[in-house]
N, C-alpha and C positions, 0 to 999 in steps of 0.2 A: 488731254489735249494732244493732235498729232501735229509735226510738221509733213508735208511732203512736198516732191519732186515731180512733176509732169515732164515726161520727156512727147517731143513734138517728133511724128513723123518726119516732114518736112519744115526748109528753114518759112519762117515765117517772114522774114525781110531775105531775096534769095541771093545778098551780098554777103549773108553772113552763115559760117554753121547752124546744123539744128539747134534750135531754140531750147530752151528750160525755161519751165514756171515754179519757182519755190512759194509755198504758201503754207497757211495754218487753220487748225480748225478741230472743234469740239466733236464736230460729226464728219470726219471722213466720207462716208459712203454720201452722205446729201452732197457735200461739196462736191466731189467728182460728180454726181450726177446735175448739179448745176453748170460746174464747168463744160461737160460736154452736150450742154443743151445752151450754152453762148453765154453763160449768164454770170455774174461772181469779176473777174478781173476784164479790166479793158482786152489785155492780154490776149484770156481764153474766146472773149467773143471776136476779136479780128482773127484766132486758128478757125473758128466757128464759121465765120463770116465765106474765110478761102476755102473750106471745106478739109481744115489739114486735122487729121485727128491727132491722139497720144497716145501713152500710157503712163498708166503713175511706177515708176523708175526708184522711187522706194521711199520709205517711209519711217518717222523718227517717234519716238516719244517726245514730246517736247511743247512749250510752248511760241508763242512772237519773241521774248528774249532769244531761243535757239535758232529760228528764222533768221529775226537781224543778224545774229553771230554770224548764219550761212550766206547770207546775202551781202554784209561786208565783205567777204572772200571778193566777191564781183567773177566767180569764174564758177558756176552752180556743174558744167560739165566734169569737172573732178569729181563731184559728187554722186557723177550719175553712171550706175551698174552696164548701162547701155554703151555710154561712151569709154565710160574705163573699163576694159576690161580683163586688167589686171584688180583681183580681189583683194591680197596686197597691200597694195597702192592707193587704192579704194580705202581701207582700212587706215592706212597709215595719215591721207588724207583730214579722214575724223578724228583721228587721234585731238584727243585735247578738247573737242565738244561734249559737252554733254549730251544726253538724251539714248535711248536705247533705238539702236541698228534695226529696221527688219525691211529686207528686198521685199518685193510685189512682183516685179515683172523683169526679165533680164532678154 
């Protein structure tokens, strides 16, 4: 099971910073490929819908227990290689999650 991280081009609401989608899934590659055909979270089809694309911004071993853990945070841009980037910091961030580290896209 992976968790990851979609970092969005553009903000998707343009009152707030770029967006993050934290999600989970047994098949990574179908999920992004559903996500970027609108499909899968309310989320991905309104980037869909504005025509804002992503990238998946990295990517954990993990299951929903590691998700929730990341998504109580309530701040997924810590999390994400794009916005932070200090590695670091980045690092220091996860400290204390489980699940194993791997970047995709920086």
């Amino acid at each position: 099971m992976t968790v990851y991280l979609l970092h969005f081009k553009k903000p998707i609401n343009p009152s707030r910073p770029p967006q993050h989608y934290l999600g989970w899934t047994t098949d990574l590659d179908e999920r992004i490929r559903a996500h970027r055909r609108g499909k899968g979270s309310r989320f991905c089809q309104v980037a869909f819908e504005r025509g804002i694309s992503f990238s998946v911004a990295e990517v954990w071993k993990g299951d929903r227990s590691l998700e929730r853990k990341l998504k109580q945070q309530k701040n997924s841009r810590r999390f994400c290689p794009i916005c932070c980037k200090s590695r670091s910091l980045l690092r220091s961030q996860l400290a204390g999650f489980s699940g194993e580290n791997h970047a995709i896209a920086h």
